[in-house]
N, C-alpha and C positions, 0 to 999 in steps of 0.2 A: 719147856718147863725147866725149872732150875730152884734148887733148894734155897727157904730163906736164910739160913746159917749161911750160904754162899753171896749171896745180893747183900747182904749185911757186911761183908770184907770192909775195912779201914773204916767203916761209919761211926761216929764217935757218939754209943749209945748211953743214957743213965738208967734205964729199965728195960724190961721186955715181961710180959704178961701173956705165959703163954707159950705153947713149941716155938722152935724156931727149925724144927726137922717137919716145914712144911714146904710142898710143893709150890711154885707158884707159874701161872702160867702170863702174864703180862704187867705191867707197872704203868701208873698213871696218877697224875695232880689232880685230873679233871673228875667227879666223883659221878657226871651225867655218863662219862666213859666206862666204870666199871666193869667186868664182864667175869665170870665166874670163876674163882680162884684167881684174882690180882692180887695185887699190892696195890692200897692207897695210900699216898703220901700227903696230909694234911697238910699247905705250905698258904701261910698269910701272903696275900697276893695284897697288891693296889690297890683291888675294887673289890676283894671278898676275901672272908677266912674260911682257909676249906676246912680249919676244924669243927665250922657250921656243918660240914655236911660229911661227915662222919655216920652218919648213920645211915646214912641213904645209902654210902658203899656199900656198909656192910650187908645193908637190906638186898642190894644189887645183887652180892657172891662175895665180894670183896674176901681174901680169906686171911687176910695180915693189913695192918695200918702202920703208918710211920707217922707219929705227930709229938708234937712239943708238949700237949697238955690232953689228958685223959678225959673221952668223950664222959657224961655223969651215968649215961649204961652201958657195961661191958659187956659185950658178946662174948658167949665162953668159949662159941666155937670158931671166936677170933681171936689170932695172936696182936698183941699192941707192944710195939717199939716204940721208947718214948726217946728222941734226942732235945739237945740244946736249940740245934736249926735244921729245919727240916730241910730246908732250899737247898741247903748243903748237901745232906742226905739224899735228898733227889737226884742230885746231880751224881753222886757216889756209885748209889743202889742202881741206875740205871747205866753206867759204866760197866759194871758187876753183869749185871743182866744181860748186856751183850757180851762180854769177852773182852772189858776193854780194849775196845777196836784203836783207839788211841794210841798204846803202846808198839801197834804193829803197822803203823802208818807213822809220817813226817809232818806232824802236823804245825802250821806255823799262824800266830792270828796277828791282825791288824789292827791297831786301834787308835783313835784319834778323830777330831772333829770331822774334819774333810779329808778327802782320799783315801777312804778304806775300799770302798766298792774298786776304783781304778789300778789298785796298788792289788789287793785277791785278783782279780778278774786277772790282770794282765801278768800275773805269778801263774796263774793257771794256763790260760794260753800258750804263758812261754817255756814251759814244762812238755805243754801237750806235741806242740810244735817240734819241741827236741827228741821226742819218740815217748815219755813217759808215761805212764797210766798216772792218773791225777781223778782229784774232788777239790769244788769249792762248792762253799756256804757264803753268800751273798746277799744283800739286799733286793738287786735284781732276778735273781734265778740260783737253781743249787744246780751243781752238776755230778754228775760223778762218769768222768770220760766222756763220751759222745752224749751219755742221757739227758735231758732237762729236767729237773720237778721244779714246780711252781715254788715262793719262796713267801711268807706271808711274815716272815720277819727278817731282821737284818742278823740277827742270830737265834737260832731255833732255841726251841725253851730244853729242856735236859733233855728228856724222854727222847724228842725227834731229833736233838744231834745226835746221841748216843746210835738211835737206828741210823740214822742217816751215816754217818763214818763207817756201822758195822758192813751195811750194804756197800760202801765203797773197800773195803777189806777183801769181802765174796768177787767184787770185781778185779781185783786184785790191782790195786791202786797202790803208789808207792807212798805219793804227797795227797794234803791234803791245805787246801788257803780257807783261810776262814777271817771274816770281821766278827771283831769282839767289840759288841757294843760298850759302852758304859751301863747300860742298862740291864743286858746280859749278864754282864762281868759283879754289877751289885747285886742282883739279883740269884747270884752264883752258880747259872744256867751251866756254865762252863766248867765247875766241879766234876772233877773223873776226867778229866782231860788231860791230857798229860803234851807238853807243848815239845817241842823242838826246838822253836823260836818263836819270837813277839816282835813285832816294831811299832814303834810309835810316830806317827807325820805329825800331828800338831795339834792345839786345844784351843778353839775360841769357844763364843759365847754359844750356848745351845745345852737344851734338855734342862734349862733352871727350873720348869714348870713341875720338874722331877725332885732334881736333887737339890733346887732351892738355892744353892750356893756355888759359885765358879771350886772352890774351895773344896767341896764335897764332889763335885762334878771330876775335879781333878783326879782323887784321892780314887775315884771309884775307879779310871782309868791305869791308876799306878798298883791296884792289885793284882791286874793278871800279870806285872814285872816281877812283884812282890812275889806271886808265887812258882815262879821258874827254878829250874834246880839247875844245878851248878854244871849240868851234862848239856845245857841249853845255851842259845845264842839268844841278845837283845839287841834291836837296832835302833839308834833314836835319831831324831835330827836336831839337830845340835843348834839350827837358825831360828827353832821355837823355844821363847824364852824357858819353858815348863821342859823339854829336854834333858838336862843336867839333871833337873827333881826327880822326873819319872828314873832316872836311870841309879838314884841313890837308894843302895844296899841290895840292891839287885844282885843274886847269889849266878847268876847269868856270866857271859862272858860278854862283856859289852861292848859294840860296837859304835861308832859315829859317823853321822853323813854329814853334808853341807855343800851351801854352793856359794860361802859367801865366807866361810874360815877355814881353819886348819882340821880337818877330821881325817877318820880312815877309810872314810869313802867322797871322795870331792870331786864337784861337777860344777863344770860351769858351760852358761849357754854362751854359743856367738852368735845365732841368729835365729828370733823367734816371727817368723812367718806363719799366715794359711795355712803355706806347704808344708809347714811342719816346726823341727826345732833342732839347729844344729849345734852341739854340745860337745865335749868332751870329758870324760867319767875316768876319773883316775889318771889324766894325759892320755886317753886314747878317743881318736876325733867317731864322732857318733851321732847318724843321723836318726831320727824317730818323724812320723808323720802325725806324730801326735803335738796339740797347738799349747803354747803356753809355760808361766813360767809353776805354775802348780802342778805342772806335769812334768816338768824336769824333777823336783823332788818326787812326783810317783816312781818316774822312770828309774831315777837314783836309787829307791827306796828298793825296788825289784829289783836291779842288780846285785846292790848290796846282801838283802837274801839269796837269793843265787850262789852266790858265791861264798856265803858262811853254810849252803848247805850241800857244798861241793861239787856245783857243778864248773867246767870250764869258763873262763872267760872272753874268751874268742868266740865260740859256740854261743854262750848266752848273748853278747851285744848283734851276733850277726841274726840270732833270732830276734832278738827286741827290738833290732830295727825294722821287722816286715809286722810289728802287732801295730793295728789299727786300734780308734776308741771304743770304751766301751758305752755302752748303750744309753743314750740319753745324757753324757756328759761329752761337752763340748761339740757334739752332733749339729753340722752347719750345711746351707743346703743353697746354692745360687744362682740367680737367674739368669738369662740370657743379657739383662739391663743391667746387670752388678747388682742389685739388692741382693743381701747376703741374710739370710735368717741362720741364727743360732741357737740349738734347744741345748739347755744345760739345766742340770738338779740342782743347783744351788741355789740351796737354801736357809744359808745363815749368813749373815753380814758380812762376815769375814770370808767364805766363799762367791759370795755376788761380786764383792769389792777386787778380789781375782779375777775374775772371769772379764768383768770391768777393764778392769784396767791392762789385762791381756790383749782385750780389744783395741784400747785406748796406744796401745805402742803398735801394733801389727797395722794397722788403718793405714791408708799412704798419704791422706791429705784432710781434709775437715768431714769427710762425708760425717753427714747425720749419727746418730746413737739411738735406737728407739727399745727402751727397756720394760717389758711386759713382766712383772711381778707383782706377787700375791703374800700372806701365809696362811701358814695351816689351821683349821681351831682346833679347839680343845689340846693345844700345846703353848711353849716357853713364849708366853706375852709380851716378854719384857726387849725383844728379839723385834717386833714388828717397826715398832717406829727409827729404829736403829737400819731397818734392812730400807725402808723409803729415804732415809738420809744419802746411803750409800747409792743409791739407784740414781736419785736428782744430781747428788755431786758429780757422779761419773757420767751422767748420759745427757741427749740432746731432749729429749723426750723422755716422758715415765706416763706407762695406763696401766695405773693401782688396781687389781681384779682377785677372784678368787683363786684359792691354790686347792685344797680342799677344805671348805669350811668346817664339816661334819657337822656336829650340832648347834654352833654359831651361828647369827647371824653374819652374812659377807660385808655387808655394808658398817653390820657395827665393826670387824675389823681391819674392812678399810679405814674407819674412822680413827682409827687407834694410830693406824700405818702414817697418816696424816698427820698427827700429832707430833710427828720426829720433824717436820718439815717447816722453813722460813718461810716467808710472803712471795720470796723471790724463787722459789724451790717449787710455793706450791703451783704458780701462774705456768708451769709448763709440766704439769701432774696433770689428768684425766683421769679422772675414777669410772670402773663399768664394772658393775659387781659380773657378767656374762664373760665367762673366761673365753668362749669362743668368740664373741663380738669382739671383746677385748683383744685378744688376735687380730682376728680380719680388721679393725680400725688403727692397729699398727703396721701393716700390710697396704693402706690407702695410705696411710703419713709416708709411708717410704718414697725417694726418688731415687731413679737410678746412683748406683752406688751405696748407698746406705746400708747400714749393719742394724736388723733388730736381733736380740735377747729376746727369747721368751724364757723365763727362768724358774724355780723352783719344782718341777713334776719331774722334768727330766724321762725316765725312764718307765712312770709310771701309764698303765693304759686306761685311767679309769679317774674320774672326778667323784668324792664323798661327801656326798649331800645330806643331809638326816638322815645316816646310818644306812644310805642305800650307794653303793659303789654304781656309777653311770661311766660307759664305755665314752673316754676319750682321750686323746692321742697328741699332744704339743706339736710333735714334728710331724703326723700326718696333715694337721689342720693348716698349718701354718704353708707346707709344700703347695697344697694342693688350692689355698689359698691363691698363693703368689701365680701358682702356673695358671690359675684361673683367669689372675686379673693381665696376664700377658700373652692371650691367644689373639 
């Protein structure tokens, strides 16, 4: 329990109707959640305004509301806080509510089109490895130390970061990695957080079906720079044109990487193998068993945190050279006949067209390309026929299939996926809307040697079909494929 005079700290209110020397015992957006003596927080979402359902809280227990505009019946025996924005609010009051756990952890977010999962994940690891109690917030999984909880977004919405960091406090955790969505970060889920550091990898095309505009898409990424304090580190990379942007007026202490100019963190690869990628970070030679040249910039990108958040540098490269990948990115698996199957999450153009062409230099002679890609529905449309362009130019083969459609038809966006593609593009396309046949019949194309891509799920174990999640696996299906077809 904890007073609302207290959860109200920094909230920037224009009224309140009502004590505010009440008790409250939980906080929540969701108003089916309610529970006797909460705090609702009204906050216009996507798909609903929860100052619709203002009344239902209070009918719930609800015993104080936070909203933008006054429900037209006032419960007397509720208090109402009206602010400017609620989302903000949310994000504050639940800060409040736990202790902000924030200020007593290291917390640093990631954000950027591709490489936030590989860039947390492998921040966490290389922490965990050096002896420290650690938490990551991930799209894959949240951790906090040895725990796992399930992860249903790629940043939690206020309320369950705000717990989720306090329980990593009770563990006593020093650091904390988190991705910062653009979506998150617009949606101001990350208010009451107080950062340590930010870095930014890079912005391509993705999430328009959201923010509509590359432009707004950007702008929405450059304010969690915007709002770091001057006690704070920022890191960008300097080889994405949108780098210098994000990093102007930034009250930060800001840093730069690169592997391809002058910065304060520079890396360059000498050889990008299978077996991995041998580089050197600052002039110190440094092997990683991780493939690729979007993983030199992950790699880069953890170091460079590392080391703006003082740990050693001898210590941090001889640990980051024993982190393997993380889950569902770049995950490659081969036969006894040289076919190589690779399952990777990429899923935007600009991530395919990496992973592509990572392949495209590591390969030792003509073997095959066979590329199994989808997209998602009910997302950035404008993305499909751009991701089958990328797929044809780089590979020997493309079979267009489902990613998760959800309430789409698969076929109508395969058809869409098709539409980015020439005469001479599409004559080595295969359409199968059956993600799993789509599989096993890039599995029969292979001949020894050959590299397939299965690409966009990555890490995910489950297919979204009309709003019903079905258990399946890329990299189990595809293994268990190949060792089939080779007994």
């Amino acid at each position: 329990m904890k007073l609302l005079s207290d959860i109200l700290y920094k909230v920037r209110l224009d009224e309140v109707v009502g004590s505010t020397n009440v008790a409250i015992s939980g906080i929540t957006a969701d108003s089916r959640a309610v529970k006797t003596m909460d705090l609702f927080v009204a906050v216009t979402g996507v798909r609903a305004d929860g100052h619709r359902f203002i009344g239902q809280a209070t009918q719930a227990g609800a015993a104080a509301v936070i909203c933008e505009e006054y429900p037209e019946e006032i419960n007397p025996k509720v208090t109402y806080v009206k602010v400017k924005d609620s989302t903000e609010a949310l994000g504050l009051a639940a800060a409040n509510f736990f202790d902000n756990p924030s200020e007593k952890l290291k917390v640093v977010g990631v954000t950027g089109t591709n490489g936030k999962t590989t860039t947390a994940t492998l921040l966490f690891d290389l922490v965990r490895k050096m002896g420290y109690p650690a938490g990551l917030l991930s799209t894959v999984v949240n951790r906090i130390n040895s725990q796992s909880i399930p992860s249903t977004h790629t940043t939690p919405d206020a309320v369950a970061l705000q717990g989720l960091m306090a329980q990593m406090v009770d563990a006593g955790c020093e650091f904390c990695f988190m991705e910062a969505s653009s979506h998150a970060i617009d949606q101001r889920r990350i208010a009451g957080v107080e950062f340590t550091g930010a870095a930014f990898t890079n912005l391509t095309t993705e999430h328009l079906d959201y923010h509509e505009t590359m432009e707004a898409y950007l702008h929405a990424k450059k304010r969690l720079f915007d709002g770091l304090s001057s006690r704070a580190f920022a890191v960008f990379n300097i080889d994405d044109p949108n780098g210098e942007l994000m990093a102007a007026d930034c009250n930060a202490k800001v840093k730069s990487l690169s592997l391809h100019g002058v910065a304060d963190y520079k890396g360059r690869v000498l050889e990008n193998e299978f077996e991995g990628l041998q580089m050197t970070i600052n002039g110190t030679p440094f092997h990683s068993p991780l493939v690729g040249g979007f993983n030199a910039y992950n790699l880069l990108t953890v170091y460079a945190i590392a080391i703006e958040l003082g740990l050693k540098e001898t210590e941090v490269l001889t640990a980051l050279s024993s982190l393997g990948p993380v889950e569902g990115r770049f995950m490659y698996f081969r036969t006894a006949s040289g076919i190589t199957a690779i399952v990777d999450y990429a899923h935007t153009p600009d991530a395919l067209e990496n992973v592509l062409g990572t392949i495209r230099q590591i390969r030792t002679g003509n073997e095959q390309i066979i590329t199994v890609v989808g997209c998602g529905g009910d997302r950035d449309r404008t993305k499909r026929p751009l991701m089958a362009r990328v797929a044809a130019e780089l590979s020997t083969q493309v079979v267009l299939t489902s990613d998760n459609p959800r309430s789409e038809d698969p076929q109508a966006i395969i058809e869409e996926m098709l539409a980015g593609l020439d005469p001479v593009s599409k004559r080595k396309t295969i359409s199968l809307t059956d993600r799993k046949e789509a599989i096993r019949l890039a599995c029969t194309l292979a001949q020894p040697g050959d590299i397939i891509l299965i690409a966009g799920k990555g890490h995910e174990k489950y297919q979204e079909i009309k709003g019903v999640k079905n258990p399946f696996d890329d990299f189990a299906i595809v293994t268990q494929t190949l060792k089939e077809m080779t007994k």
